[in-house]
Every structure is written in structure tokens, then in C-alpha cells.
N, C-alpha and C positions, 0 to 999 in steps of 0.2 A: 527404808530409804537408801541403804547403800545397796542393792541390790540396784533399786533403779539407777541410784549413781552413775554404777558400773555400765549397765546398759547404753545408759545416753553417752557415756565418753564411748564407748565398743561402736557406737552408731553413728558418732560425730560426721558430718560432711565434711569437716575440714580438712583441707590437702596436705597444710602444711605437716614438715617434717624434720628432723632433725639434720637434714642436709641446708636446709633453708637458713642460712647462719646471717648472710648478709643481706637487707630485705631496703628497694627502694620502693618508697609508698607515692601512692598519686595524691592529689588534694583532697577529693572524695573519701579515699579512704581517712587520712587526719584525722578528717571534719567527723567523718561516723565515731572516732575514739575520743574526740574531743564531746561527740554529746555523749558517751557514756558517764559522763562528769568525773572521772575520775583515770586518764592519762596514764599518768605516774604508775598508779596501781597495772594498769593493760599494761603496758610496754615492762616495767620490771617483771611484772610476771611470766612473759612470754621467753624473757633471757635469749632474746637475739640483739643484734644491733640494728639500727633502722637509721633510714638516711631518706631525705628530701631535696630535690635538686631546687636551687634559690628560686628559680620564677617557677615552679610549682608552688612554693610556698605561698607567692605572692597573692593567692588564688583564694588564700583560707583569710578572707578580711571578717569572717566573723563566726564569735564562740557558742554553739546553737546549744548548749545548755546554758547559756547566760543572755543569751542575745546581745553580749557586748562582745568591745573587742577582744579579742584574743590575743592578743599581746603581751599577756603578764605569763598566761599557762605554758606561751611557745616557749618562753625568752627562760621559762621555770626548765621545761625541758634540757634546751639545751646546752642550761646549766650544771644539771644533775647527771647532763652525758649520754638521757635516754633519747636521741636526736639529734643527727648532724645534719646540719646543713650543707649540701656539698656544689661544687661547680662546673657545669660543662668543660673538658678539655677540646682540642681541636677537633678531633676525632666523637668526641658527642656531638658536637655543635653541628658538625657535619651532617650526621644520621637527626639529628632534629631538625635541620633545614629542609632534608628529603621530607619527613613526615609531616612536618606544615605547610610544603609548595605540591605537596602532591594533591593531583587533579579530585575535584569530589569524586565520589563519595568516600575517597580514601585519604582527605588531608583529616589532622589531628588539631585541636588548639593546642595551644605552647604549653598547657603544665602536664597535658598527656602525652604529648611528643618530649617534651624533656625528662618525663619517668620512663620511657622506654629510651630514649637515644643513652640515658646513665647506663638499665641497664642491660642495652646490645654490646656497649662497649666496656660496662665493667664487668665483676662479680657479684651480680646482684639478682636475686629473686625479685621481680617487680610486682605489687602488688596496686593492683586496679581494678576498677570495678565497671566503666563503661562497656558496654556491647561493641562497637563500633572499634573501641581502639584495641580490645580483647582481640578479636578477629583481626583485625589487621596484622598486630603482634603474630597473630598464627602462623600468619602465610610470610609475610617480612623479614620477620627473629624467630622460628621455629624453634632456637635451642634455646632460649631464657624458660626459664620455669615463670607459669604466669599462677599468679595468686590473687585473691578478693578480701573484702574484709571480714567474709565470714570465715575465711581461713585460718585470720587471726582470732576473733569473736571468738569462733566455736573450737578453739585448739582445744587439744588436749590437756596441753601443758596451765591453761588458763584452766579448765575443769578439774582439773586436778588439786592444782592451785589455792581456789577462790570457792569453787565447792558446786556443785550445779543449782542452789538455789541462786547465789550471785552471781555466775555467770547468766543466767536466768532475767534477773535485775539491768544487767550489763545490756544484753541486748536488745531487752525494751527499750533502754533509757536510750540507745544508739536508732534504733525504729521510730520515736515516741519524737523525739530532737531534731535527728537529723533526716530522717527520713532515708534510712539504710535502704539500700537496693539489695534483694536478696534471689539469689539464682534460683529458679523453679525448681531445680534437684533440692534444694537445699530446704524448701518453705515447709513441707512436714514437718519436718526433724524439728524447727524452730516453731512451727506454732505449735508443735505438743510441749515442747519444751516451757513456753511462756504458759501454755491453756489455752482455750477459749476465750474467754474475756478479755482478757489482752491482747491476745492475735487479732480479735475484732478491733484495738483501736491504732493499728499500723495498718494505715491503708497499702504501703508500699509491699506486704505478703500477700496483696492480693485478695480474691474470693476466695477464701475457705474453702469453700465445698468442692473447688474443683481441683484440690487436691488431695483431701484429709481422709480416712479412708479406717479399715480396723485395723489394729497390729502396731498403734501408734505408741509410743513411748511412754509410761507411766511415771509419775514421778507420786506416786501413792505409795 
């Protein structure tokens, strides 16, 4: 078992890095930490700081492992300091008004133009997971480090942590809940990591077969 251990962290997709200190998150992402049912646990394990700009917040109205509201786990967060909520200055506000009046197919809604307008204009690695605002960040903010939630998910620092049977756990219950988006480079690595049987009950990894292949990761 440590043998495989080793292998799946050596194998990880995740990007993140230890340069990655200050990390603003989109809604999407949250919400996929929020259905891992256990927050508190992700974010202190991860040992970065994380921040959400206020009307991105306003986006997460519901706790998709509870199907209620979310309002006690936010308010627990950013009591305990694992979550700040932070606010446009002039100069974001700015670069989020270009990305919400820009012409289709390149305008943003407001809680994906407020996680990138934070972080064009702060110190922030932004982590999101849409295709649409991914890409436009490319070409727009070329220099922010752009990250997903299998960044966080699949760190190293979290495997290391929590152990790969529970980060194993972790990602189902993020797939299984919220219905995680997970990038094509990335959907091997995590369905051998879950198995078979599980990977069959996230629809959001897709069809199997067209990625899955020999050489996959054992956790035997």
C-alpha cells in the first residue's frame, strides 16, 4: 500500500505548488469542497490561505452535501480564519466591469469576473474551473497562475496529509455531491484512483472507456 501511495502522489495532476500561497477561489470551486462534507478538514490541510471575493460568495446558496443552506459551514469557515472574504477595490471593479460588458462570447457572470478581476489585480493564484472563463483568463491575464479544484483535491500536500484512501473518499464525495468538473488530462489519474465502481457513479468523469487504458495506477 505505500508503494502505491507513493506512486499516485509521483502521478498527481495537480499543479499546485508551493509558490501558490495566496489562492482566490470561484463559486464552483467552494461548492465542490463543500460537498466533500468536510471543509475544515480540505482547507487546513492544504495550509494556504484562501479568499473569495463577496458576490462570488453570493453564488454558493446551497450546501450540496446537505442540500441545505450553507450558511452555518461558511460563517464556521470564516471564523476559524480558513476563508476570507474579501472586496473589490477601484482597480478590480474596474477589470470586472470589462469582463461582464465584454461582447459574447467573451463576457463572464459576476462571480467569475470577480475571481479573476481579484486576482489580475491582486496576489492571487485563482482557482476556477469553467472552460469559458479558463480561456479567456489565458489570453486577458496571461500572468495570474490559473488553477482547478482538482488542484486542490488532488495535491500533494492533501495525499500526503489525509492518506490516499481518504483523499480517494474526498473526491467521490466532491463528484458524487457536487457534481465536480474534472479536466480530460486529469479523469484517469482519478478514476483509477476511486476504481471502477465508483468512477461508474460520477457521471461528470465521463465515459470510461475513452480514456482508461493499461499502466493505470494500483492502489493494491
Amino acid at each position: 500500500m505505500l508503494l502505491a501511495r507513493r506512486r499516485v502522489e509521483d502521478l498527481t495532476p495537480s499543479k499546485l505548488t508551493s509558490s501558490h500561497r495566496r489562492l482566490v477561489i470561484d463559486a464552483s470551486v467552494l461548492i465542490n469542497i463543500l460537498g466533500t462534507g468536510c471543509p475544515e478538514v480540505i482547507f487546513q490541510s492544504l495550509r494556504r490561505a484562501f479568499f473569495i471575493d463577496e458576490i462570488t460568495l453570493r453564488e454558493v446558496s446551497v450546501n450540496p452535501a446537505t442540500g441545505g443552506s450553507p450558511k452555518e459551514v461558511l460563517a464556521q469557515l470564516q471564523a476559524h480564519g480558513l476563508l476570507q472574504v474579501i472586496r473589490m477595490d477601484d482597480l478590480a471593479y474596474e477589470r470586472f466591469i470589462g469582463f461582464t460588458g465584454a461582447q459574447s462570447p467573451d463576457d463572464l457572470d459576476d462571480g467569475e469576473a470577480a475571481t479573476l478581476a481579484q486576482a489580475a489585480c491582486g496576489k492571487y493564484a485563482a482557482v476556477i474551473d469553467e472552460r469559458k472563463a479558463t480561456r479567456i483568463a489565458g489570453v486577458l491575464i496571461p500572468n495570474i497562475s490559473l488553477l482547478n479544484s482538482i488542484d486542490l483535491l488532488a495535491a500533494q500536500d492533501l495525499l500526503q496529509t489525509l492518506g490516499t484512501d481518504e483523499v480517494s473518499n474526498v473526491i467521490h464525495l466532491a463528484l458524487r455531491n457536487a457534481r465536480m468538473r474534472v479536466p480530460l488530462s486529469a479523469r484517469k489519474w482519478i478514476s483509477d484512483l476511486l476504481g471502477e465502481k465508483r468512477a461508474q457513479e460520477c457521471p461528470s468523469l465521463g465515459p470510461l472507456h475513452l480514456y482508461r487504458n493499461e499502466g493505470s495506477v494500483s492502489q493494491e
